[in-house]
KEVEX-694000 format. One record per residue: residue number from 1; residue in one letter; x, y, z of N, C-alpha, C in turn. Coordinates in nm, 4 decimals. Each point is the difference from the previous one (the first is absolute). Layout:
N
<rec resi="NUM" resn="a" n_u="X" n_v="Y" n_w="Z" ca_u="X" ca_v="Y" ca_w="Z" c_u="X" c_v="Y" c_w="Z"/>
...
//
This chain:
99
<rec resi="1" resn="x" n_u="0.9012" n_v="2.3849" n_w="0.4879" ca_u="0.1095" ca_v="-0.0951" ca_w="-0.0150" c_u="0.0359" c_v="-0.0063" c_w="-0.1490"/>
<rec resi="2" resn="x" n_u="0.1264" n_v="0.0397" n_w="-0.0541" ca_u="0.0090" ca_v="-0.0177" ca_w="-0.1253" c_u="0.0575" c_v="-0.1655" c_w="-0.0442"/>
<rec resi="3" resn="x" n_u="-0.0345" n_v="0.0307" n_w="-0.1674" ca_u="0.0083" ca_v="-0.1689" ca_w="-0.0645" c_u="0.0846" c_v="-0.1059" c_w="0.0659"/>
<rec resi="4" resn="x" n_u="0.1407" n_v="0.0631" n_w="0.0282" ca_u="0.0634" ca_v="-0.1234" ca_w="0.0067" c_u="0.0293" c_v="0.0075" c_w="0.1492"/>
<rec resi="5" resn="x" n_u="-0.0237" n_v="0.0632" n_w="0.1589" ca_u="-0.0489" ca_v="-0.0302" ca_w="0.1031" c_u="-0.1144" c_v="-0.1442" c_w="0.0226"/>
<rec resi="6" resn="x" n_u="-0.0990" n_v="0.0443" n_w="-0.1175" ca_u="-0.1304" ca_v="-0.1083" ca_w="0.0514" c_u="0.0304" c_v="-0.1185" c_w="-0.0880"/>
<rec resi="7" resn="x" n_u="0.0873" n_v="0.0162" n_w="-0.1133" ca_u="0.0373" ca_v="-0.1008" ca_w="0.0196" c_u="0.0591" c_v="-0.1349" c_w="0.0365"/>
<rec resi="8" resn="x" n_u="0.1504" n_v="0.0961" n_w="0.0831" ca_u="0.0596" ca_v="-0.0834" ca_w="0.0531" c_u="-0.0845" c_v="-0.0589" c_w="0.1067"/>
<rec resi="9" resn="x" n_u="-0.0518" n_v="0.1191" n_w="0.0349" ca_u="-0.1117" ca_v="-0.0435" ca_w="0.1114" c_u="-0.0795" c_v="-0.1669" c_w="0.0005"/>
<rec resi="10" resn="x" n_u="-0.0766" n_v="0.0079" n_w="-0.1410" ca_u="-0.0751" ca_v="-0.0972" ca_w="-0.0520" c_u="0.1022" c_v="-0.1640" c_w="0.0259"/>
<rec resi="11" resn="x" n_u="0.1388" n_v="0.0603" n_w="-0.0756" ca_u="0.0626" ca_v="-0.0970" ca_w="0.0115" c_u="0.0913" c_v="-0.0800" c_w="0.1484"/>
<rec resi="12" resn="x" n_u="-0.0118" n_v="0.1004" n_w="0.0738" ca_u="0.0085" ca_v="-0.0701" ca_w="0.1243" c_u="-0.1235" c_v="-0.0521" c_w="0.0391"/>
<rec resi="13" resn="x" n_u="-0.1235" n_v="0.0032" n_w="-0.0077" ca_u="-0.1444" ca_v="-0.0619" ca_w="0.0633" c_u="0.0585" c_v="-0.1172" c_w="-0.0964"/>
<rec resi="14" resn="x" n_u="0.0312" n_v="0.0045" n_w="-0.0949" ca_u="-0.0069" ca_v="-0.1468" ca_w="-0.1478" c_u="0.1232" c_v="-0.1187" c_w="0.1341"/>
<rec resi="15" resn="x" n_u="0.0978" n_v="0.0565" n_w="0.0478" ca_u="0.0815" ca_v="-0.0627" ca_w="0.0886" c_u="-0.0370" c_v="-0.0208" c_w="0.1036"/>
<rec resi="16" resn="x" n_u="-0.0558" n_v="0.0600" n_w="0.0674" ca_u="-0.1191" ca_v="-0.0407" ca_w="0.1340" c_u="-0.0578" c_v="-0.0675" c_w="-0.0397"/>
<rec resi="17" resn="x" n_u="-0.0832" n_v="-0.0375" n_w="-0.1038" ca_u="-0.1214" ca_v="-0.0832" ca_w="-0.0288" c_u="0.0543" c_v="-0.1119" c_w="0.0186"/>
<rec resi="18" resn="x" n_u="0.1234" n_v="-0.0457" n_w="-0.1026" ca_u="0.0643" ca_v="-0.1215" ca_w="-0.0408" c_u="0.0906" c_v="-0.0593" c_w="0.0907"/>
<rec resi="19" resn="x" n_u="0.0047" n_v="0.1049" n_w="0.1280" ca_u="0.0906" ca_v="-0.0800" ca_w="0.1329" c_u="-0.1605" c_v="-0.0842" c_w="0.0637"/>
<rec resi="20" resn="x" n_u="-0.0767" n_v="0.1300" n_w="-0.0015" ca_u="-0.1073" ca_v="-0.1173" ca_w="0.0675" c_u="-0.0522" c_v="-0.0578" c_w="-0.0127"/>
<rec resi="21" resn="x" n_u="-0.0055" n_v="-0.0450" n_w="-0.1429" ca_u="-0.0283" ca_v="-0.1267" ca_w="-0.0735" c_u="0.1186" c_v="-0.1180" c_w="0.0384"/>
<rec resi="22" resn="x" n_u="0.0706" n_v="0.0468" n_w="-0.0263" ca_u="0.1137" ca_v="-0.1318" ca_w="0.0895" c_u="-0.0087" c_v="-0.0566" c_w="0.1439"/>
<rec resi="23" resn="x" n_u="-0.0386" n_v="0.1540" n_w="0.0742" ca_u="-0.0463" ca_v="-0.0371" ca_w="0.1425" c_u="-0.1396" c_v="-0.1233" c_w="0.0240"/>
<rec resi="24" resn="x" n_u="-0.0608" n_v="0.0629" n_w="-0.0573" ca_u="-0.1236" ca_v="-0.0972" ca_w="-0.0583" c_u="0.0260" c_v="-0.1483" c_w="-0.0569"/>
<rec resi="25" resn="x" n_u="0.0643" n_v="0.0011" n_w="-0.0547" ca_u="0.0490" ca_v="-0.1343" ca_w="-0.0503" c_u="0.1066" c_v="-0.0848" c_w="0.1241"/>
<rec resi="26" resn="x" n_u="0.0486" n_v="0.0526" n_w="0.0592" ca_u="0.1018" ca_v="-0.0250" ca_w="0.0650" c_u="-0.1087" c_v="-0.0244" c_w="0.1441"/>
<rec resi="27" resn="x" n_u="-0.1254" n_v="0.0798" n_w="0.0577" ca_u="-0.1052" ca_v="-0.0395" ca_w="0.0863" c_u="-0.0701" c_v="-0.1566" c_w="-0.0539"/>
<rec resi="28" resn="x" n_u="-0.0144" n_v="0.0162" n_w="-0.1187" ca_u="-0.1055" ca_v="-0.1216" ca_w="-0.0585" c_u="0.1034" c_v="-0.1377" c_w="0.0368"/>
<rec resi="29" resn="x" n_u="0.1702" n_v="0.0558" n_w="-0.0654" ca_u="0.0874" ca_v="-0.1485" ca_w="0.0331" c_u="-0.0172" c_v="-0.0598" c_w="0.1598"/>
<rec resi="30" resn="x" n_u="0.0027" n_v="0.1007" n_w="0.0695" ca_u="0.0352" ca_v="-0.0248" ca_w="0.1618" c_u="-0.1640" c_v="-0.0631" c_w="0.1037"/>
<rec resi="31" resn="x" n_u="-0.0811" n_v="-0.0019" n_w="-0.0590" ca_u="-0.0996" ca_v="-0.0099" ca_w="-0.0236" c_u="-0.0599" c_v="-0.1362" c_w="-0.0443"/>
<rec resi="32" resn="x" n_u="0.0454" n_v="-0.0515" n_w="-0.0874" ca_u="0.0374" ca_v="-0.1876" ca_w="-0.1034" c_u="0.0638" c_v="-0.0587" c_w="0.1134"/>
<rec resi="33" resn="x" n_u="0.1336" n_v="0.0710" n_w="0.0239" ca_u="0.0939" ca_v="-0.0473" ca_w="0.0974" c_u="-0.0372" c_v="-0.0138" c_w="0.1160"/>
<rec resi="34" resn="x" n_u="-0.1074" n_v="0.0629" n_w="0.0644" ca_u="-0.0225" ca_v="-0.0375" ca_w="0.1185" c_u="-0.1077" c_v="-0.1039" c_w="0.0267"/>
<rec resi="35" resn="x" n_u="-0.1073" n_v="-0.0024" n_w="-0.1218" ca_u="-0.0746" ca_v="-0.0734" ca_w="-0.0328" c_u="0.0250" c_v="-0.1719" c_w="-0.0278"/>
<rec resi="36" resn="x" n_u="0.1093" n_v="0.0027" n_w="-0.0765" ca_u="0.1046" ca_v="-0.1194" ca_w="0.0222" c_u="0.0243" c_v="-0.0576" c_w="0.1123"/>
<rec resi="37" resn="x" n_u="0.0714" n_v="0.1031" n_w="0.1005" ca_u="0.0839" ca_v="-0.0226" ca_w="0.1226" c_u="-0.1203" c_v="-0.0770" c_w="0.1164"/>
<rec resi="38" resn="x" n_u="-0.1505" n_v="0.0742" n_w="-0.0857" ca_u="-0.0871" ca_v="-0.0562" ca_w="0.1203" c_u="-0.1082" c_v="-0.1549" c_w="-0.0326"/>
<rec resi="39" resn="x" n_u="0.0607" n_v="-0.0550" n_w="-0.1413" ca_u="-0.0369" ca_v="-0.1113" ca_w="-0.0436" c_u="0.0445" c_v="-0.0737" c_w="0.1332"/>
<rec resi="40" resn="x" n_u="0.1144" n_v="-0.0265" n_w="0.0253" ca_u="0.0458" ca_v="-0.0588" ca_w="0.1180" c_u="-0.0512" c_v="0.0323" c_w="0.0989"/>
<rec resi="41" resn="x" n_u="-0.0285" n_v="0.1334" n_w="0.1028" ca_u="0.0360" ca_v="0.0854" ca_w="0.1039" c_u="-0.2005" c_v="-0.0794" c_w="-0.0336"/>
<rec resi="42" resn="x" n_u="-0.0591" n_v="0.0179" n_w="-0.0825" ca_u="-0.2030" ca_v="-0.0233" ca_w="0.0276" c_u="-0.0234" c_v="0.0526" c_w="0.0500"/>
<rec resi="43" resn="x" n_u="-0.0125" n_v="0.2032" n_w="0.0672" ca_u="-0.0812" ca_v="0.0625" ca_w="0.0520" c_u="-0.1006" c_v="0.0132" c_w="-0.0805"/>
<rec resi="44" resn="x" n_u="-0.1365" n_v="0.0371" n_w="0.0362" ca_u="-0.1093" ca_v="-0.0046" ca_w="-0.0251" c_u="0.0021" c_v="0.1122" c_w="-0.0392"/>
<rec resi="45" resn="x" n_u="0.0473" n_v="0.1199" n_w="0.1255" ca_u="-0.0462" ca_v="0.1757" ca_w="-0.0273" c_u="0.0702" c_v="0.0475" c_w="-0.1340"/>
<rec resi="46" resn="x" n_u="0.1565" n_v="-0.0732" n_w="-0.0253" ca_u="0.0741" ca_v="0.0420" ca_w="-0.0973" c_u="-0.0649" c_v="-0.0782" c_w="-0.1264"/>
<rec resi="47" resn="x" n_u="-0.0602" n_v="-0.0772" n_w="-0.0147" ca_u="-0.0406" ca_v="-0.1105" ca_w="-0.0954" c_u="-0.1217" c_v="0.1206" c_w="-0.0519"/>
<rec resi="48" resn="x" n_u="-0.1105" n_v="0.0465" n_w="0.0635" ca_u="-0.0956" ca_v="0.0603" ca_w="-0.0169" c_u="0.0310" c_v="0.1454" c_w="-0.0851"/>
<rec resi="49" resn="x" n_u="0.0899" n_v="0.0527" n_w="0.0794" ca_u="-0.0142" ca_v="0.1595" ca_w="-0.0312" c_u="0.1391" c_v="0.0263" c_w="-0.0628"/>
<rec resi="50" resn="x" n_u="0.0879" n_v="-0.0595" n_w="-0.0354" ca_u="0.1236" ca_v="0.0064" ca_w="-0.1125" c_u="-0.0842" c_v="0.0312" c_w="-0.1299"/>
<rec resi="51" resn="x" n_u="-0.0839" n_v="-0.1068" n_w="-0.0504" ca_u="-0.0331" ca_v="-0.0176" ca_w="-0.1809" c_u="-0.0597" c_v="0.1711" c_w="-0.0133"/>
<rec resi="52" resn="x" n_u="-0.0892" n_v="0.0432" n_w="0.1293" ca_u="-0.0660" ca_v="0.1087" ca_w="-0.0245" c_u="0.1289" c_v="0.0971" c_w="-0.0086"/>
<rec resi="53" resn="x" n_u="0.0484" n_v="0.0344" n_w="0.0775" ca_u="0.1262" ca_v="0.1100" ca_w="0.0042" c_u="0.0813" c_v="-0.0187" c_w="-0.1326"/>
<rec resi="54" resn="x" n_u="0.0073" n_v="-0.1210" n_w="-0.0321" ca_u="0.0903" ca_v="-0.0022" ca_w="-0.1522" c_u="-0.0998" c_v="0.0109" c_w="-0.1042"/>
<rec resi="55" resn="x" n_u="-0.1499" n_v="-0.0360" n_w="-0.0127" ca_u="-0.0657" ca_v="0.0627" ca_w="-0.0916" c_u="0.0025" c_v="0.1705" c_w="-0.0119"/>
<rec resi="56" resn="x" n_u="-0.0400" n_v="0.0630" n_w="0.0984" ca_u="-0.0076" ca_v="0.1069" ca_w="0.0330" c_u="0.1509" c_v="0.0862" c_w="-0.0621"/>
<rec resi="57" resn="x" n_u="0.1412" n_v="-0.0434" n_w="0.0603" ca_u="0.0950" ca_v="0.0477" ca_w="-0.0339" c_u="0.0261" c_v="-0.0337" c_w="-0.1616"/>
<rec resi="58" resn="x" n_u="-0.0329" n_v="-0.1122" n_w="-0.0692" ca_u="0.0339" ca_v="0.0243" ca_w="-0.1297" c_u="-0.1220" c_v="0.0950" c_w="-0.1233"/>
<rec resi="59" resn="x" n_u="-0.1029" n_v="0.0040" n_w="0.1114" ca_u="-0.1206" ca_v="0.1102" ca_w="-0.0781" c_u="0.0914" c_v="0.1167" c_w="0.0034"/>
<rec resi="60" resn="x" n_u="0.0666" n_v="0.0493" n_w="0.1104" ca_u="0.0617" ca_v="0.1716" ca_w="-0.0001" c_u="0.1267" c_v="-0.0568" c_w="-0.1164"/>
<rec resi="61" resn="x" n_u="0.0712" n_v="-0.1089" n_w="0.0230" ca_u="0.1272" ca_v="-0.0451" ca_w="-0.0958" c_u="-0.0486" c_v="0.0689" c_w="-0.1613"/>
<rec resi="62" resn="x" n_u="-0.1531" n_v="-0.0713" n_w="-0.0270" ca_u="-0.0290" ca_v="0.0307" ca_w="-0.1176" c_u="-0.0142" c_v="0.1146" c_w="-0.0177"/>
<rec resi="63" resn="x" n_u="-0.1137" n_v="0.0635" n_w="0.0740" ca_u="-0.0069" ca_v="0.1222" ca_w="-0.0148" c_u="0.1251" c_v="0.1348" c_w="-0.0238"/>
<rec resi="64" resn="x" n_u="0.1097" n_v="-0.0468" n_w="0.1047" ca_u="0.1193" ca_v="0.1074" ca_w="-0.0346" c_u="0.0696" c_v="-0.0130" c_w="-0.1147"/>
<rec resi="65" resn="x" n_u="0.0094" n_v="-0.1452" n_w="-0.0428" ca_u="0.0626" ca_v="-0.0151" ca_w="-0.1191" c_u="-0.0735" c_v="0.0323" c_w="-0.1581"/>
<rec resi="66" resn="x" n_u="-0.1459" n_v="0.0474" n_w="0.0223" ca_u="-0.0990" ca_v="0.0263" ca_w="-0.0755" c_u="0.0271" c_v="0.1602" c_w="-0.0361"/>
<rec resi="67" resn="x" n_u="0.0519" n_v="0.0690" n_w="0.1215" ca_u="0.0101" ca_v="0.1254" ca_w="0.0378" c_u="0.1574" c_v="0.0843" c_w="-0.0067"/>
<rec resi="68" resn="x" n_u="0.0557" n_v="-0.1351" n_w="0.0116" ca_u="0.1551" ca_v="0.0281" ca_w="-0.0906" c_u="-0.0442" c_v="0.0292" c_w="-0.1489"/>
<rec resi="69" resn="x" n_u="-0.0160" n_v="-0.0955" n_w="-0.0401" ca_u="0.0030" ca_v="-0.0285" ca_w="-0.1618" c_u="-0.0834" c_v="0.1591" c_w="-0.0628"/>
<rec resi="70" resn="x" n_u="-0.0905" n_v="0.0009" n_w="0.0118" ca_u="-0.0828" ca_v="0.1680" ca_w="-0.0421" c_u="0.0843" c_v="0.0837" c_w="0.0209"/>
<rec resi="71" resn="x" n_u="0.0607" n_v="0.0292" n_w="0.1858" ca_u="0.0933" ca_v="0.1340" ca_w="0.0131" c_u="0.1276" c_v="-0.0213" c_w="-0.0418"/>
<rec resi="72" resn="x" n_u="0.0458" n_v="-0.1073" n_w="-0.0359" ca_u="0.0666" ca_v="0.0193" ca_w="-0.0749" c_u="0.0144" c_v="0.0740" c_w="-0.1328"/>
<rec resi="73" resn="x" n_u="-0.1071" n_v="-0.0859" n_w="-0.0948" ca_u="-0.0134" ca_v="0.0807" ca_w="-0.1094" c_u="-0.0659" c_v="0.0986" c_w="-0.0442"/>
<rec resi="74" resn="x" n_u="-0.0635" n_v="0.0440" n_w="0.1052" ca_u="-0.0180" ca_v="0.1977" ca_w="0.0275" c_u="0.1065" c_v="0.0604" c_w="0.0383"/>
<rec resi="75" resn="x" n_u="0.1038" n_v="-0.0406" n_w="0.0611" ca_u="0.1063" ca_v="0.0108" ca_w="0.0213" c_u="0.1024" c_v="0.0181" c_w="-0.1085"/>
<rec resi="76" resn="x" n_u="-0.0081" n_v="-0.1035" n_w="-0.0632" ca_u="0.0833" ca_v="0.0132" ca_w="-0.1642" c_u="-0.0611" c_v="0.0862" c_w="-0.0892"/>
<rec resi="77" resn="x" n_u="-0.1478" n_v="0.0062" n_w="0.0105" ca_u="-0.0692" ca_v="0.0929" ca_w="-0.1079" c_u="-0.0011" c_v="0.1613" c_w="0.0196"/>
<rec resi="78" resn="x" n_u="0.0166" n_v="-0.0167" n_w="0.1359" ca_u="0.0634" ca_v="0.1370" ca_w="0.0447" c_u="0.1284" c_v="0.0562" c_w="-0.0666"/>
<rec resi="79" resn="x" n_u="0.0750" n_v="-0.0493" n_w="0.0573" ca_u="0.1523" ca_v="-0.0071" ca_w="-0.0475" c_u="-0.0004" c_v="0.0736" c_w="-0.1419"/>
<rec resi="80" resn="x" n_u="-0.0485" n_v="-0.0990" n_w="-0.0565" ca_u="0.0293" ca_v="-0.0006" ca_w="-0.1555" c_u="-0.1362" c_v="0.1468" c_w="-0.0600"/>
<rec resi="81" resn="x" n_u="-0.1038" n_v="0.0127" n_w="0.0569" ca_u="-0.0542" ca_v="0.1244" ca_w="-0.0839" c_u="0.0688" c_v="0.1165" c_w="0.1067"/>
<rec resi="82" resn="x" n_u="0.0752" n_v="0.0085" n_w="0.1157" ca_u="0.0674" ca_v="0.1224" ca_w="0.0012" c_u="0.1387" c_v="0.0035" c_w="-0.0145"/>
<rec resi="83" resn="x" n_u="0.0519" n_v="-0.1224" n_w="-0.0879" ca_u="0.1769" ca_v="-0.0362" ca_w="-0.0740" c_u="0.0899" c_v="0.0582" c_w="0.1176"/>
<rec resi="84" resn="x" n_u="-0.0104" n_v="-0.1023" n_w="0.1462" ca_u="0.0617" ca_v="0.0351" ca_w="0.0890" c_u="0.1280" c_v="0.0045" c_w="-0.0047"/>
<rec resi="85" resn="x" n_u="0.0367" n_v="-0.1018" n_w="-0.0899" ca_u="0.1480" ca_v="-0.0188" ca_w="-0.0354" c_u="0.0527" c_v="0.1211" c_w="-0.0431"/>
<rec resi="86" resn="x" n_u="-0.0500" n_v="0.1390" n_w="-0.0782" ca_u="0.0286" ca_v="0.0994" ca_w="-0.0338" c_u="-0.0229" c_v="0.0779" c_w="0.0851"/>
<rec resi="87" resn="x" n_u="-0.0729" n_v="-0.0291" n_w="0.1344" ca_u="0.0013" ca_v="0.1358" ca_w="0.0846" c_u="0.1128" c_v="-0.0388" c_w="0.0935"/>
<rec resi="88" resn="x" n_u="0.0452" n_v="-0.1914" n_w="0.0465" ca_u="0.1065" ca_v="0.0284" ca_w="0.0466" c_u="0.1187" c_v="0.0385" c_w="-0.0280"/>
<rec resi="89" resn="x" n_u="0.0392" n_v="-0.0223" n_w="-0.1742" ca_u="0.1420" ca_v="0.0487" ca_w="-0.0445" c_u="-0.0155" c_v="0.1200" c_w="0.0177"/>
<rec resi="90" resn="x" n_u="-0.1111" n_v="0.1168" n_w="0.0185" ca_u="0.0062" ca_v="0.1396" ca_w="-0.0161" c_u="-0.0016" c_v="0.0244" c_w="0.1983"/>
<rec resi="91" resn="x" n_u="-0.0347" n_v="-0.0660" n_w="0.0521" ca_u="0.0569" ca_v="-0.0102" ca_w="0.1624" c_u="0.1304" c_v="0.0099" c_w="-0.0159"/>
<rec resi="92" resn="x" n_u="0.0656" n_v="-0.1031" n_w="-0.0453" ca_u="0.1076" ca_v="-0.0260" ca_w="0.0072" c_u="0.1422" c_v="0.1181" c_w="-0.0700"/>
<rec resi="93" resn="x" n_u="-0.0875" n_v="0.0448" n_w="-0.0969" ca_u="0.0854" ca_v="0.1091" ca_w="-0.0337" c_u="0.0124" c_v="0.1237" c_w="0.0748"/>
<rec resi="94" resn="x" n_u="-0.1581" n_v="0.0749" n_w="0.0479" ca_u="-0.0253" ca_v="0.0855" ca_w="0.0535" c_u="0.0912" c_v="-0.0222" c_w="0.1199"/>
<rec resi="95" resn="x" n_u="0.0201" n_v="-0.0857" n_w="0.0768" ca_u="0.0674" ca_v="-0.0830" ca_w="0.0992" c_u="0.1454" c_v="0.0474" c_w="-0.0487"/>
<rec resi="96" resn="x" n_u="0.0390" n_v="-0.0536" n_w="-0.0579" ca_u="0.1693" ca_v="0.0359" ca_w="-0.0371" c_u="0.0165" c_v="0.1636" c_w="-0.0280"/>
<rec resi="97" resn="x" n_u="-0.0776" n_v="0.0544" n_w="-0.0497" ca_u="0.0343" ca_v="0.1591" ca_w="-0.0460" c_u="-0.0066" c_v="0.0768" c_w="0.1592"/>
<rec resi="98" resn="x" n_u="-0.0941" n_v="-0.0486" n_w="0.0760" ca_u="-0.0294" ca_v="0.0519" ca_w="0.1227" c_u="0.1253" c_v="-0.0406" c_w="0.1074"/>
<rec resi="99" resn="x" n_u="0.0691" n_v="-0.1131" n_w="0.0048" ca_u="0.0912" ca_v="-0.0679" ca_w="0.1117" c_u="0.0610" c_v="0.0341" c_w="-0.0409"/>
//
């Protein structure tokens, strides 16, 4: 796979990561919310095993967002020691002389 394949590469996983960090966040809201909804509603089964499922879901929350932040900046450190920006303007030319 050459430089700027794995990187774009890299940089789509960097966009996967950070949707499912939102997904994650967006599980943890719905989650409060139902926890709320059952202050009133007083089931027992939901009272019990909610706190665990939302502990549990904001351990992976942390963890992906732990796992953004690094691939990200292996991601950038990539970038920058193979000066992707110069292999895409030379895509981009090779690109025009060829079309």
């Amino acid at each position: 796979m050459d430089k700027l394949k794995k990187f774009e590469l890299m940089e789509k996983i960097v966009r996967e990561l950070d949707d499912l960090k939102r997904s994650q966040q967006a599980v943890l809201e719905k989650i409060g919310k139902i926890e709320v909804d059952n202050i009133e509603l007083g089931d027992s089964r939901l009272e019990k095993i909610l706190p665990d499922i939302y502990q549990r879901t904001a351990e992976n929350s942390d963890a992906i967002t732990e796992l953004l932040g690094t691939f990200s900046e292996t991601t950038e450190d990539f970038g920058n020691k193979n000066n992707v920006d110069q292999l895409r303007q030379q895509q981009e030319m090779d690109g025009n002389r060829n079309g």
